[in-house]
C-alpha positions as CSV (number, residue, x, y, z in Angstrom):
1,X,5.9,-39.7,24.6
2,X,6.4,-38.7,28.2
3,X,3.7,-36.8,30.0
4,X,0.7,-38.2,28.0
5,X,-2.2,-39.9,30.0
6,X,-2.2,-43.9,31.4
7,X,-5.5,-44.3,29.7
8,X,-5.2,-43.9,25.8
9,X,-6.7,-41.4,24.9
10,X,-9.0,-41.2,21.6
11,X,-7.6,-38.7,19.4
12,X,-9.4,-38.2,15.8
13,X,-7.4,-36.4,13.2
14,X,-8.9,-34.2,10.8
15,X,-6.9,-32.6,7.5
16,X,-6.8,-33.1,3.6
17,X,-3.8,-31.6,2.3
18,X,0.1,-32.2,1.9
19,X,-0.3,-29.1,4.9
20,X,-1.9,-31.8,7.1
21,X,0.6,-34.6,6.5
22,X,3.1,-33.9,9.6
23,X,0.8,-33.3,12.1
24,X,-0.5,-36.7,11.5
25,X,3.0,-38.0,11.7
26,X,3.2,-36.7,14.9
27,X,0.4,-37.7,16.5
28,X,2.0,-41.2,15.3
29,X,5.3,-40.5,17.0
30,X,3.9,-39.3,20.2
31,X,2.6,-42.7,20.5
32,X,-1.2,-41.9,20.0
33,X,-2.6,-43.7,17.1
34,X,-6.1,-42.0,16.0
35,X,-9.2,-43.4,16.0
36,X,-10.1,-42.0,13.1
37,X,-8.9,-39.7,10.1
38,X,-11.6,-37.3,8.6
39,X,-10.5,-35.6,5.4
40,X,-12.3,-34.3,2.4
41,X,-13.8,-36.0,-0.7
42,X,-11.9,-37.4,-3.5
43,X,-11.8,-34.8,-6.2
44,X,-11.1,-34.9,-9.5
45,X,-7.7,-33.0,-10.2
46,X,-5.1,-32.2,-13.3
47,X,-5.8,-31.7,-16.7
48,X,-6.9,-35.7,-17.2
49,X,-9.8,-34.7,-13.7
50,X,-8.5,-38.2,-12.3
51,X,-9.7,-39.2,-8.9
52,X,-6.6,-38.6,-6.6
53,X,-6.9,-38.9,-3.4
54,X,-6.4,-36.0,-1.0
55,X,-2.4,-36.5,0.8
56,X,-4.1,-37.1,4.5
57,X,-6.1,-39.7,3.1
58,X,-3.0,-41.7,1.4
59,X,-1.0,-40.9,4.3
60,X,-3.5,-42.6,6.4
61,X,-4.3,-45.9,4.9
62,X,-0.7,-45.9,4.4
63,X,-0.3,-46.3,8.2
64,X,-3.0,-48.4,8.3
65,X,-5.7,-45.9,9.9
66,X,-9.6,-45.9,9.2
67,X,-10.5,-42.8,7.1
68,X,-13.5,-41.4,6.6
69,X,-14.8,-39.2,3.6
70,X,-18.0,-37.0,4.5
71,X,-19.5,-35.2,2.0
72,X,-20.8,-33.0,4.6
73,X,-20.6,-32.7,8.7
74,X,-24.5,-33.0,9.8
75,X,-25.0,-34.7,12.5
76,X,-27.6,-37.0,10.2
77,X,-25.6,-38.8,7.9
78,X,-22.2,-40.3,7.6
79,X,-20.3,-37.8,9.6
80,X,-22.5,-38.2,12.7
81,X,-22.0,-42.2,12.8
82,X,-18.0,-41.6,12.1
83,X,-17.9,-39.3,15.1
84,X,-20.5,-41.9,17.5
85,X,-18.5,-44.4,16.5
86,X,-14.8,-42.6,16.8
87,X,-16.2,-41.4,20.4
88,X,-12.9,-39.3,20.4
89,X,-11.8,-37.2,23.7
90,X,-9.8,-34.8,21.2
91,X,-10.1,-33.5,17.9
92,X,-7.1,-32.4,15.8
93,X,-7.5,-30.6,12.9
94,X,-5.1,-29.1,10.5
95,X,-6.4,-27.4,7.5
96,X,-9.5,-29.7,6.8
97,X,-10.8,-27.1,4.5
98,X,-14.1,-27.1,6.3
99,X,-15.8,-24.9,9.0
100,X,-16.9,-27.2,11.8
101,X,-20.4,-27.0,13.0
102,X,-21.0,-26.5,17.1
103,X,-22.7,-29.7,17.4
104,X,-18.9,-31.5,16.4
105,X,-17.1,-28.5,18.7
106,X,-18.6,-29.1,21.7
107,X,-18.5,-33.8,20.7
108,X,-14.9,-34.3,22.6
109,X,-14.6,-34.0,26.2
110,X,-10.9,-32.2,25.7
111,X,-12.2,-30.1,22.8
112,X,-10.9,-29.7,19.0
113,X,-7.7,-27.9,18.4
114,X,-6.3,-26.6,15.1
115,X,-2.9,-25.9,13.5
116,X,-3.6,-22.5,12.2
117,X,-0.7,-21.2,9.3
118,X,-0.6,-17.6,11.1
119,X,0.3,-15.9,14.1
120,X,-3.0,-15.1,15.3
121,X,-4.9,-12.9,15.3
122,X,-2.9,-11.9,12.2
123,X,-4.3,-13.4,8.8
124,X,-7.5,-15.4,10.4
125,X,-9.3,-17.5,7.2
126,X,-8.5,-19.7,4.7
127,X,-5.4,-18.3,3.2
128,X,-2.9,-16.8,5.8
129,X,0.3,-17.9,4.0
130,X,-0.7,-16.2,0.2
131,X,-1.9,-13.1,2.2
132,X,1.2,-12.8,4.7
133,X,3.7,-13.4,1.6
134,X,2.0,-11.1,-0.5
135,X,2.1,-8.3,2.0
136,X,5.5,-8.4,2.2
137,X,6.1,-9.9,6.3
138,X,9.0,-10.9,7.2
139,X,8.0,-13.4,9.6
140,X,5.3,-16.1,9.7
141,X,4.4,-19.1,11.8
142,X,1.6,-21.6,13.4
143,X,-1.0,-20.8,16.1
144,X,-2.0,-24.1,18.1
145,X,-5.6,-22.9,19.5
146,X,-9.1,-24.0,20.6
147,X,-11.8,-23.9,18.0
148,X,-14.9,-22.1,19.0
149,X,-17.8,-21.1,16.3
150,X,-16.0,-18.1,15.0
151,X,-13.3,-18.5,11.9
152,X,-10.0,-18.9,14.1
153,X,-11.0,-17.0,16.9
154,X,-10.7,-19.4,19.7
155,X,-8.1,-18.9,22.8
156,X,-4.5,-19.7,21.5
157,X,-2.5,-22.6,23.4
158,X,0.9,-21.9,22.3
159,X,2.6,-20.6,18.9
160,X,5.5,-20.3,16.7
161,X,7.7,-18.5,14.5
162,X,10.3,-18.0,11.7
163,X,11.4,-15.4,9.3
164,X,9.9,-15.8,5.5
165,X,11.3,-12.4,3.8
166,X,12.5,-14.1,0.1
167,X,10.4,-17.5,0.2
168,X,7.4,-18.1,-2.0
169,X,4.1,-19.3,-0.2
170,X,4.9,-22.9,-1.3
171,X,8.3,-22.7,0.3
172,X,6.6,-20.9,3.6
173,X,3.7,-24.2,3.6
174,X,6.3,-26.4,3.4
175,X,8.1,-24.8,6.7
176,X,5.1,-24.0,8.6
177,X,3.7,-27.8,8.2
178,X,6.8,-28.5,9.5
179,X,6.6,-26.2,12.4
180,X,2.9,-27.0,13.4
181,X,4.2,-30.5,14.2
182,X,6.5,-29.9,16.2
183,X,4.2,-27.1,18.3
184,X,1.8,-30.0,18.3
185,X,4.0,-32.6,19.9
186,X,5.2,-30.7,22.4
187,X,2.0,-29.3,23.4
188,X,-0.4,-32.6,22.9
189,X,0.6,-33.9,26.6
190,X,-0.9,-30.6,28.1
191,X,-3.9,-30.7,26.2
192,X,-4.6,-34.2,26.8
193,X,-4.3,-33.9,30.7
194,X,-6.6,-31.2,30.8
195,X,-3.9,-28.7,31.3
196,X,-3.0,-26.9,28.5
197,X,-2.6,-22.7,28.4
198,X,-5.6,-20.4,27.2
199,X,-5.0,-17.1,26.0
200,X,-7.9,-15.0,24.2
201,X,-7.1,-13.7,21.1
202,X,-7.4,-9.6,20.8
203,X,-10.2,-9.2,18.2
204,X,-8.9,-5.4,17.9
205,X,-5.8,-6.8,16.5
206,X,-7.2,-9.2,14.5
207,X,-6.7,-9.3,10.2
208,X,-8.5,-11.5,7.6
209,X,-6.6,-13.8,5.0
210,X,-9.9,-14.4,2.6
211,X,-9.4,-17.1,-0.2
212,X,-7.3,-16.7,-2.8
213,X,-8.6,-16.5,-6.9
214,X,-6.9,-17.4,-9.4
215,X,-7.4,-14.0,-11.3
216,X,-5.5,-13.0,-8.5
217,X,-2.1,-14.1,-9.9
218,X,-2.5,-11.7,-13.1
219,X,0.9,-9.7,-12.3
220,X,0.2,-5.6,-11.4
221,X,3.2,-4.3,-13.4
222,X,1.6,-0.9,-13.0
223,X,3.0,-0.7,-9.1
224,X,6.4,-0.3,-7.3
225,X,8.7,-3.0,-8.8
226,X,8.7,-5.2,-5.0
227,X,4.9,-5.2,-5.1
228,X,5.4,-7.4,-8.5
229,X,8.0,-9.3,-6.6
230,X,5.6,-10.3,-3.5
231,X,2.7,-10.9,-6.1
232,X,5.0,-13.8,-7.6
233,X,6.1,-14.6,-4.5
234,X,2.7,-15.2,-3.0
235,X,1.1,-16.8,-5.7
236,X,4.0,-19.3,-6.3
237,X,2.8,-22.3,-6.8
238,X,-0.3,-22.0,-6.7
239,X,-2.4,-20.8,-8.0
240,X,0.0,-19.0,-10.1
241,X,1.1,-15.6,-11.4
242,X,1.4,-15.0,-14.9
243,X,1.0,-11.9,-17.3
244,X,0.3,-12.2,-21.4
245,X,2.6,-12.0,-24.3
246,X,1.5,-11.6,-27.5
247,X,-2.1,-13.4,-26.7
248,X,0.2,-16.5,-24.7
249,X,-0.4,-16.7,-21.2
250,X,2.9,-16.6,-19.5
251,X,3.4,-18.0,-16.1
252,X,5.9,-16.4,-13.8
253,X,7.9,-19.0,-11.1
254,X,10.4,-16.8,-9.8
255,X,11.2,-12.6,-10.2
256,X,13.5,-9.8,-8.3
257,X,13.8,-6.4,-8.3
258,X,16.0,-5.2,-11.0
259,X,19.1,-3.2,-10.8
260,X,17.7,-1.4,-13.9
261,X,15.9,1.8,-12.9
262,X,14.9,2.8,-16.0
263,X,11.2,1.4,-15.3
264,X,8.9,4.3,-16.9
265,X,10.9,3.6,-20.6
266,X,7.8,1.6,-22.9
267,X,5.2,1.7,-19.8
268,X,4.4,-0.9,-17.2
269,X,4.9,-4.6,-18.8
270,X,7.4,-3.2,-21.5
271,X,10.4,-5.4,-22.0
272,X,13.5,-3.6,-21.2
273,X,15.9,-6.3,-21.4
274,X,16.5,-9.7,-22.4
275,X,20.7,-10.3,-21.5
276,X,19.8,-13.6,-19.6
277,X,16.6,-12.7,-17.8
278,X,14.0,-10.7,-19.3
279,X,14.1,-7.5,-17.3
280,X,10.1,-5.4,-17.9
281,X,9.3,-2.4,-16.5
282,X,6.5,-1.1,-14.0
283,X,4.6,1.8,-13.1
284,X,6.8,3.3,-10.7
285,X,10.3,3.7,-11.2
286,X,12.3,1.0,-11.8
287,X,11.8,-2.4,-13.0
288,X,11.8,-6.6,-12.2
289,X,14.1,-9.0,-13.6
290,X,11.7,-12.1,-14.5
291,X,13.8,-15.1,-13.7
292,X,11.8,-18.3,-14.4
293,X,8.9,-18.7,-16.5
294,X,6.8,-20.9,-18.8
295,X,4.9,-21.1,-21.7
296,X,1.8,-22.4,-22.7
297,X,2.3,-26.8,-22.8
298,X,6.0,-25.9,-22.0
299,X,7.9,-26.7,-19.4
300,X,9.1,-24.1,-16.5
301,X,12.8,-22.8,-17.5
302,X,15.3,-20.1,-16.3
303,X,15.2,-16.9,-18.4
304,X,18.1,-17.6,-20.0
305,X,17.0,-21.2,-21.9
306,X,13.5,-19.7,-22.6
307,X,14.8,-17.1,-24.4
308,X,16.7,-19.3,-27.1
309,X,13.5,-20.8,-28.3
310,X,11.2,-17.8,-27.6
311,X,12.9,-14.4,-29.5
312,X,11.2,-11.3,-28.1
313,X,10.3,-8.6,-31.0
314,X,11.2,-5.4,-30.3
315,X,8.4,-3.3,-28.3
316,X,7.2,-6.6,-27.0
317,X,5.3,-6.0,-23.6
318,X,3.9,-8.3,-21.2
319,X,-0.1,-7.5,-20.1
């Protein structure tokens, strides 16, 4: 890529999740190979707890880079012989799912930057996407900033943005990774010369995107028919919404507000309907039209094919 420095510079690239997979392919396709990838530990995951390894990592030996797995970032162990040895001039992180500690910050002549999933200093933490989706905004994007000590506080270089009314937060992580790639390849020439912009954050401004629990995707049918709506919304994928029928946990992929206004007929969670979707009602007036769903061992289905194998008894309510 044009612009970057004669001398090449030593970029390590810190991330762990399917997020973090672009911005590595960029760093790749602005000709700078790194050092070194840091991500996270292998983890057992799915209902069999295999050992998968985390996306960055595959993504990495797959292009033939040296990773590194720390089980922590003291300057004592493993992480502090991976950094000596790395001796980057940058550090590029992109949701590593770890805080780093000021004696890493300050390692790198040029600094560390991060890909943040917000436009800052909106939804600082470790879930801006759930917490923008579920809020109902309209439009999200990526903050390209220096780290400093504080959780995303540190002066922004450059962002971006796009319009998410409608998309679930796996559908907004999928465009924002996206995004954050791009801002990072156009910017990376200006931060490795020395030169790129720096533009404090206003704290006043400033909102919190804590993590996200799981008991946080049993559905609210008790509020206004949209706030159901942005609660499936924001918890689609992961970590799920879902609601009970009949002692089954039932989880929800896809819902809309329903043409049916009738919402306060049977109470919140009532089933009003079941004439290809399964229409319930909620607190306030009016009601949500429950698209896609799944049963327990079952496989995710439109409303229309889940209802010929699951028949609704009259009265039945979702909880």
């Amino acid at each position: 890529m044009s612009g970057l420095p004669e001398t090449p510079p030593r970029v390590m690239y810190m991330g762990t999740p399917d997020f973090a997979v672009p911005a590595l392919d960029a760093l790749r396709e602005s000709g700078v190979d790194p050092v070194c990838v840091a991500t996270r530990p292998d983890r057992p995951s799915g209902r069999g707890h295999r050992i998968v390894p985390a996306p960055v990592k595959a993504r990495a030996e797959a292009l033939g880079l040296p990773v590194v797995q720390p089980e922590s970032l003291s300057r004592d162990g493993e992480w502090g012989a991976a950094l000596e040895k790395a001796c980057p001039d940058l550090i590029v992180v992109c949701a590593y799912g770890k805080i780093l500690p000021k004696d890493t910050l300050d390692f790198p002549r040029l600094g560390c930057v991060n890909i943040h999933a917000s436009l800052l200093p909106k939804y600082r933490g470790s879930a801006p996407i759930h917490r923008a989706v579920a809020a109902g905004e309209r439009e999200s994007g990526v903050t390209l900033m220096y780290m400093s000590e504080g959780m995303d506080e540190g002066d922004m270089i450059a962002a971006r943005s796009i319009p998410i009314a409608g998309m679930n937060s796996g559908e907004v992580t999928v465009a924002l990774a996206k995004l954050g790639a791009g801002l990072l390849l156009d910017e990376l020439p200006a931060i490795l010369g020395g030169a790129a912009r720096r533009e404090p954050q206003s704290d006043g401004e400033a909102t919190y995107a804590p993590p996200v629990r799981r008991e946080e995707g049993h559905i609210d049918f008790g509020g206004a028919p949209d706030a159901v709506v942005r609660q499936v919304l924001a918890m689609t994928p992961s970590p799920g919404a879902y609601a009970f029928l009949g002692g089954d946990k039932i989880k929800v992929w896809e819902a809309r507000v329903s043409p049916d206004e009738s919402g306060g007929r049977g109470g919140p969670g009532a089933v009003l309907c079941t004439r290809g979707v399964v229409t319930v009602a909620t607190g306030e007036r009016g009601a949500v039209d429950i698209v896609r769903l799944q049963s327990p061992g079952g496989k995710a289905m439109g409303a229309a094919d889940w209802l010929r194998g699951h028949g609704l008894e009259q009265g039945a309510a979702f909880e």
